[in-house]
C-alpha positions, 0 to 999 in steps of 0.5 A: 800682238794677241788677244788670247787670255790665260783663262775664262776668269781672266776674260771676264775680270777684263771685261769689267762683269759687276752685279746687275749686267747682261751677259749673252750667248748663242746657241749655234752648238744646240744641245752640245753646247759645253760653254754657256755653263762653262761660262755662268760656273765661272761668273758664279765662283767670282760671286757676281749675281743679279745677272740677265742672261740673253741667249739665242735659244736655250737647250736642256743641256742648260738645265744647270742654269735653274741653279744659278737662278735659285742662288741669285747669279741670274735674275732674267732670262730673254730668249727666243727658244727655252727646251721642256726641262728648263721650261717646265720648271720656269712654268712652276715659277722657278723665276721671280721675273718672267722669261722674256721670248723674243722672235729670231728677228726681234732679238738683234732688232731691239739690242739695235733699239738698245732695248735690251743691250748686251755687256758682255757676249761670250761667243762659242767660236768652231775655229778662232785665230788669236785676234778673235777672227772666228768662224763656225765652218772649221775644226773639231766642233764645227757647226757652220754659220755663226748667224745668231752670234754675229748681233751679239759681236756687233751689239755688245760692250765687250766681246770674248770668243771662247774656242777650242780650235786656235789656227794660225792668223789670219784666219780666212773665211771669218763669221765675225771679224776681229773689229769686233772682239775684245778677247780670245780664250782657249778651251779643252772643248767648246762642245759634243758635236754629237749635241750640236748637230744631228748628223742626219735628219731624217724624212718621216716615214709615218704614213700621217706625215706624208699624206701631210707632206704631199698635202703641203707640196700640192699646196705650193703646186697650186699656189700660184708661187712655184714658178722660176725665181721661187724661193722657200724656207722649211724646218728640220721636222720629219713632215716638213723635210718630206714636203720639200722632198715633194716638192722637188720632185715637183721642182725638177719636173717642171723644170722650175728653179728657184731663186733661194733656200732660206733658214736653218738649212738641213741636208735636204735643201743642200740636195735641192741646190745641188740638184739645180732647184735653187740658185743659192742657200741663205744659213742662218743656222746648219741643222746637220752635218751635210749642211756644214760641208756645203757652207764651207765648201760652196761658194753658192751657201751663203751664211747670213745674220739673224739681222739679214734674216729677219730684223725688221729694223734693218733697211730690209731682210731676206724674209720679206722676200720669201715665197712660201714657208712651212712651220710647225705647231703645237696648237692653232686656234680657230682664227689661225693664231700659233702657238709653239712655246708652249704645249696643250697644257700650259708649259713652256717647251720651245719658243718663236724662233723664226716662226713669227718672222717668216710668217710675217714675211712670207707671202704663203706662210703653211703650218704643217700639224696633225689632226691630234697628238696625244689625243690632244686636238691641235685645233682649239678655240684658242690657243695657250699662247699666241705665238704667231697672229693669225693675221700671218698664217695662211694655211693649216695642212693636216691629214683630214684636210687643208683649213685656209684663213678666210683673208686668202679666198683666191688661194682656197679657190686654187686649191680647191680646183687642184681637187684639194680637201679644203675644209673649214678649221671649225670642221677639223676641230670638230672631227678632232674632237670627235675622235679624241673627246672633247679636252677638259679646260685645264686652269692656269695659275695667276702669275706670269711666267713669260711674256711674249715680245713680237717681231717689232718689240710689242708684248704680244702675249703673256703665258701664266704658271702651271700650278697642278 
């Protein structure tokens, strides 16, 4: 018995696609993925339109998707992230109906709510036997965890694994089981693995960042939470991967280890389990070619689902027991709300992922940013969009000096006996303002373009069209 297919058309006539349904898709393969526009040239040649396309996160490799909406194949987006080219042009009102942004966490929570249900999920797999056991840990186009993807197997009516790696059966050391698949399709190539992962993702060595970075690790230092059983999750940005080099240094000093790293995993927290600062690793996602080692190789790097990460309706998820983590932002308002989907005028080019998530769980939920980009202030009266509410943030770190929400005075108090530079948020708009300029206001159109959902399925914000 098999389930592999002659072809991609074939698997999906087998899955039934008509007019109106949903198809979805995972973005493990990042700006290297081959298969989502592999997949909507086929739907558009068998003449099916009408379609909402859920995906995980959308990279600027997807830009062919605009042509699909032009011609009617797609009518909806839902996403958790959407890149600068296909942002921009959603921000000119390419769509008829807004984007739908979703939280990492939120998007399998409301396909368990069946708020959003899947019919069809087409799921990139590294490495796949010819039952449909699949995984990201293997082959040529190896990414590591499949953790985006694994909602999608679960939730959705029908299931096709596309895979440019056929092994022989039983594949060990699955992502998702063949209990879940419906069809297996074999590829010339699934993916770039150059576009899937970075390789190496590098600390900064701007010396703004790592006044930043030393700012944000003596923030952990001081806050009462870096003591053994710590836990921690940080992004793949040159700031943030400079804090936690920091703070291993830290770690290692005092001989503190912690319970577990958390999130999309870069090389530099593989270093830190290695190092003896956690016990273990929890992937959502591999951001870099050491992390894909470690998960194939070390039984102490745990691959997890975005459920297990951070659905807030399963019976728990690992962010809510996280300690600290650091975020970025693109602006953050004087009541400490985020914005990360948009930039400082008004046009799409990112989206919640985790951010909302970890900011919610987290018991210290920093937001590393400088004073100003671009001679843009990063500190507003109020943001684009919220992305995150500011009743979640905590801290804002940045070269002029730490800003903490007035909700956490026992950490300002901290802080400021450490000898830190605590300053009123108010203060570092001003300095910014007074660096930069004050910033023209510059309008938004009428029309929604986005609408932003929260964790917990409630609309959040709306972001408007760019009309200039």
């Amino acid at each position: 018995m098999t389930k592999v297919v002659s072809s991609l058309r074939e698997a999906i006539e087998r899955a039934g696609l008509k007019d109106g349904m949903t198809v979805s898709f995972h973005h493990h393969l990042r700006n290297g993925d081959y298969v989502l526009n592999m997949v909507m040239q086929e739907i558009a040649d068998l003449g099916v339109g009408g379609l909402t396309v859920n995906a995980s996160s959308l990279f600027d490799v997807h830009l062919p998707l605009l042509d699909h909406i032009q011609s009617g194949v797609v009518s909806t987006l839902q996403t958790d992230y959407m890149a600068a080219g296909l942002g921009r042009a959603i921000s000119r009102g390419a769509m008829a109906n807004p984007v739908q942004f979703r939280t990492h966490g939120g998007r399998p929570a409301d396909m368990a709510r069946g708020v959003t249900p899947v019919d069809v999920a087409f799921i990139a797999a590294p490495a796949c036997d010819c039952m449909g056991n699949c995984s990201g840990k293997f082959g040529p186009s190896a990414c590591g965890s499949l953790g985006y993807a694994m909602a999608d197997a679960r939730y959705a009516k029908h299931v096709v694994i596309i895979t440019d790696h056929l092994v022989p059966y039983p594949l060990q050391g699955w992502s998702i089981p063949e209990t879940e698949v419906d069809s297996v399709v074999t590829v010339d190539s699934i993916g770039d693995p150059k576009g899937i992962v970075s390789g190496t993702t590098r600390i900064t060595r701007d010396p703004v960042g790592l006044v930043m970075a030393s700012y944000a690790a003596r923030v952990i230092e001081h806050s009462g939470l870096l003591k053994d059983g710590f836990s921690f999750q940080t992004g793949a940005g040159g700031a943030s991967l400079a804090a936690a080099s920091f703070l291993k240094d830290i770690m290692l000093r005092d001989k503190i280890r912690g319970s577990f790293g958390l999130g999309g995993i870069t090389g530099y927290m593989v270093d830190m389990l290695r190092a003896g600062c956690f016990e273990k690793l929890m992937d959502v996602q591999c951001f870099d070619l050491q992390a894909v080692e470690s998960l194939r190789e070390d039984p102490r790097h745990q691959e997890i689902s975005a459920m297990h990460y951070a659905s807030p309706v399963t019976k728990s998820a690992v962010v809510d027991s996280l300690d600290v983590v650091i975020l970025g932002a693109t602006e953050v308002d004087t009541d400490f709300n985020v914005n990360v989907h948009t930039d400082s005028n008004g046009y799409i080019m990112g989206g919640s992922g985790g951010h909302s998530d970890t900011a919610a769980g987290a018991k210290l939920s920093m937001i590393i940013a400088p004073l100003f980009r671009a001679r843009l202030p990063i500190v507003t009266d109020r943001v684009h969009c919220i992305s995150t509410p500011g009743k979640d943030i905590d801290v804002l770190v940045t070269q002029a000096g730490i800003a903490v929400n007035p909700k956490n005075g026992e950490l300002a108090d901290r802080l400021r006996s450490a000898g830190l530079p605590i300053v009123d948020i108010r203060a570092l708009k001003e300095k910014a303002e007074g660096l930069t300029g004050k910033p023209a206001h510059l309008p938004q159109g009428q029309r929604v373009v986005a609408d932003v959902i929260s964790r917990d399925g409630q609309l959040l914000d709306q972001i408007r069209s760019v009309e200039r």
